[in-house]
N, C-alpha and C positions, 0 to 999 in steps of 0.2 A: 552189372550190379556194383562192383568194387571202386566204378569213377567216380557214384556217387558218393560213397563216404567224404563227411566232412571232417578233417581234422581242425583245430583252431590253435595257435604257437603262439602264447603270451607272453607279450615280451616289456622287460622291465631297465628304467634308465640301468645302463653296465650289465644290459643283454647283450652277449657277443658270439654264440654259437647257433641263433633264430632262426641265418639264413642256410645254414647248414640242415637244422632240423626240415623245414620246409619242403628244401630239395630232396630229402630222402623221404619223408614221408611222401612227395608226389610220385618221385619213383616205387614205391611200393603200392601206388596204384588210389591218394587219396587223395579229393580236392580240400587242399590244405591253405589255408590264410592266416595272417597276422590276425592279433586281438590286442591292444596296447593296455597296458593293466589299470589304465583310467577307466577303460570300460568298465560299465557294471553289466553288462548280457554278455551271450557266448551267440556267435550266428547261428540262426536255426538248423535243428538236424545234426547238432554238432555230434560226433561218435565218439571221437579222439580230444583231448587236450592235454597238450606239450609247454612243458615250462622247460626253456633250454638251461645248458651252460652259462656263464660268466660271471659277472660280479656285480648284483643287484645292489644299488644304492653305494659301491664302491666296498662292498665287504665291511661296513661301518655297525657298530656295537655288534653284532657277530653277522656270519654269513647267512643272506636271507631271513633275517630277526625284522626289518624295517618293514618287509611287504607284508607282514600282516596287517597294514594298515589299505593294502589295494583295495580299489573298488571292486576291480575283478575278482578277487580271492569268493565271498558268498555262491557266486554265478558257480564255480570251479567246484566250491563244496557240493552243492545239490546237483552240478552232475553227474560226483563221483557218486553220490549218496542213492542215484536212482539208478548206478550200476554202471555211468558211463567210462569208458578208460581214461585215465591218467599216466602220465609219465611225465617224471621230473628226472632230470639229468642233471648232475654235478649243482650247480646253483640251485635248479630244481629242487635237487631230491634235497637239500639242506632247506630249502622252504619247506616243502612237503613237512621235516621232520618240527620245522619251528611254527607253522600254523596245525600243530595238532594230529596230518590228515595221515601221518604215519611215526611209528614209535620209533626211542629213539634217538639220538643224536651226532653230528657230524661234527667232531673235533680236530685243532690241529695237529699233521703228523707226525706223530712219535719223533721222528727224528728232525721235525722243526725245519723241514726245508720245502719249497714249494715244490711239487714232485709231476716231470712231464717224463711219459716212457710211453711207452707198449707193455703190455699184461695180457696174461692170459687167465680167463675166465673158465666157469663149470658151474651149467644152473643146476641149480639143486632145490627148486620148489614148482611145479607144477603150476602154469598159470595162464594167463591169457598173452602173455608176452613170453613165456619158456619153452609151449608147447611143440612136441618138435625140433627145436635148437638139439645139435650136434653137441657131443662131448665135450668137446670145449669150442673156445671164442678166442679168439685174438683182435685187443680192441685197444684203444690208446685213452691216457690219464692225465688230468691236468689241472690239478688242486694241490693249493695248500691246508687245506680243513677237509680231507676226506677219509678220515680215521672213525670209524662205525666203534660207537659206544650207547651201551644200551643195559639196565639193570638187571640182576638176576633172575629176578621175573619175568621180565620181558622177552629177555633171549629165551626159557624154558619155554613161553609161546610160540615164538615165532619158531624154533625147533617143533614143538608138539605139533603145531599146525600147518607146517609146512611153508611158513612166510619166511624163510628166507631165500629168494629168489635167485641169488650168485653167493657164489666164492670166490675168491682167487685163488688159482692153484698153478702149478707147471706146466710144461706144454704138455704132459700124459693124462692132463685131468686131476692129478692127485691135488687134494686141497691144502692151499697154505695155512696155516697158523694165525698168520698174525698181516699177511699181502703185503703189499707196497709201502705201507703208507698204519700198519700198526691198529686195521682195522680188529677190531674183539672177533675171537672166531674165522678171522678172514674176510669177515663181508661184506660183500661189496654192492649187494642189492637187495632190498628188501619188498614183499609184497604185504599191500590192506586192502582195506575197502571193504563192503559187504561181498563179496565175491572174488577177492586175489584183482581187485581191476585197478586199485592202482598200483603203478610199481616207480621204485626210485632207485635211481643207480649213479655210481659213481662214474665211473670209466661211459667213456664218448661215444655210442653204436652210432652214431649220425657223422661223426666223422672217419667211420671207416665201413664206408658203405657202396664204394665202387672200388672197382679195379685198378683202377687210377688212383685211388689214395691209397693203394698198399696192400687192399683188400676188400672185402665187402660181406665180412662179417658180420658188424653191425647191422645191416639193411636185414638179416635175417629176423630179429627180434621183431621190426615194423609188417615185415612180411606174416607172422608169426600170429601180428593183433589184428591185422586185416585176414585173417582165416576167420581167428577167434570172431568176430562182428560179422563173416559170411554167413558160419555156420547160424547164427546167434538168428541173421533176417531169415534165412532156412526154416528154422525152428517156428 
């Protein structure tokens, strides 16, 4: 059943983490394809769509501010809108927060420097990409606009309802403050959609998804939404 999920990885001029997404989503068991953001459909059946890392349009008038003009973007909304997953990573999730499809915004980091390490992670919002995930995560970072700012109100939601999907915190789990990079409350992922289906994160689970890169804690979240979509055709 799990071969056939389709996943679809849109990818946009100063997409640079597509092929990374790819391979991990196939390793977690999903027939996964490119979708170039000239498209306006998504290939049939699609279950999953992935908007990677990098630096869409070269990070020009802010990061991911230009593809609200993609063809693909419509196709992307009314999937998410009739329940389907989303995941937007680092470039992603700063689209994600500049077409609307999550609240919110991705600023540069507090201390003004482009910021590449390892982090450790701790989800803390129940979702179709959390469920299941271990105490913490250890996942690698590599932005300079990934500092989560969001209004008064908006965080009292996303607390009240359980949309914030990560933290950063130490390797015991305990939550940082403020993370890497000066994110408000720490955060480092957030969940929407009518049902928690889409989620946006900063830190790279596509690059640390085998044993060979360090680790393959990442691959756990993908594994995670292919339960979530098992259970879902069960049902």
């Amino acid at each position: 059943m799990s071969a056939a999920m389709r996943a679809a990885v849109v990818v946009f001029p100063g997409s640079n983490a597509d092929q990374e997404m790819l391979r991990t989503l196939r390793l977690a068991g999903f027939d996964a394809v490119s979708v170039w953001h000239k498209d306006s459909s998504l290939p049939a059946s699609t279950e999953l769509v992935a908007l990677p890392g990098g630096f869409s349009y070269g990070d020009y008038l802010r990061c991911g501010a230009i593809c609200r003009a993609s063809p693909i973007l419509p196709a992307v909304r009314a999937h998410a809108a009739r329940g389907g997953l989303v995941l937007g990573v680092c470039n992603g999730f700063q689209i994600l927060t500049e077409v609307g499809m999550l609240p919110g915004a991705l600023t540069r980091n507090a201390h003004l420097r482009f910021e590449c390490s390892d982090v450790w992670l701790t989800p803390t919002g129940e979702g179709p990409f959390t469920r299941g995930l271990p105490k913490t995560l250890a996942l690698p970072i590599a932005h300079a606009e990934g500092r989560y700012h969001a209004d008064h109100d908006t965080l009292a939601r996303l607390e009240g309802e359980g949309l914030v999907a990560f933290r950063y915190c130490d390797a015991d789990g305990v939550p940082s403050e403020h993370g890497p990079n000066g994110s408000v409350r720490g955060i480092a992922g957030v969940y929407g959609g009518p049902s928690k289906n889409v989620l946006g994160l900063m830190p790279h689970p596509e690059r640390r998804s085998e044993v060979l890169h360090g680790g393959a804690d990442g691959k756990l979240l993908f594994d995670a939404a292919m339960r979530t979509l098992e259970r879902g055709l069960a049902a």
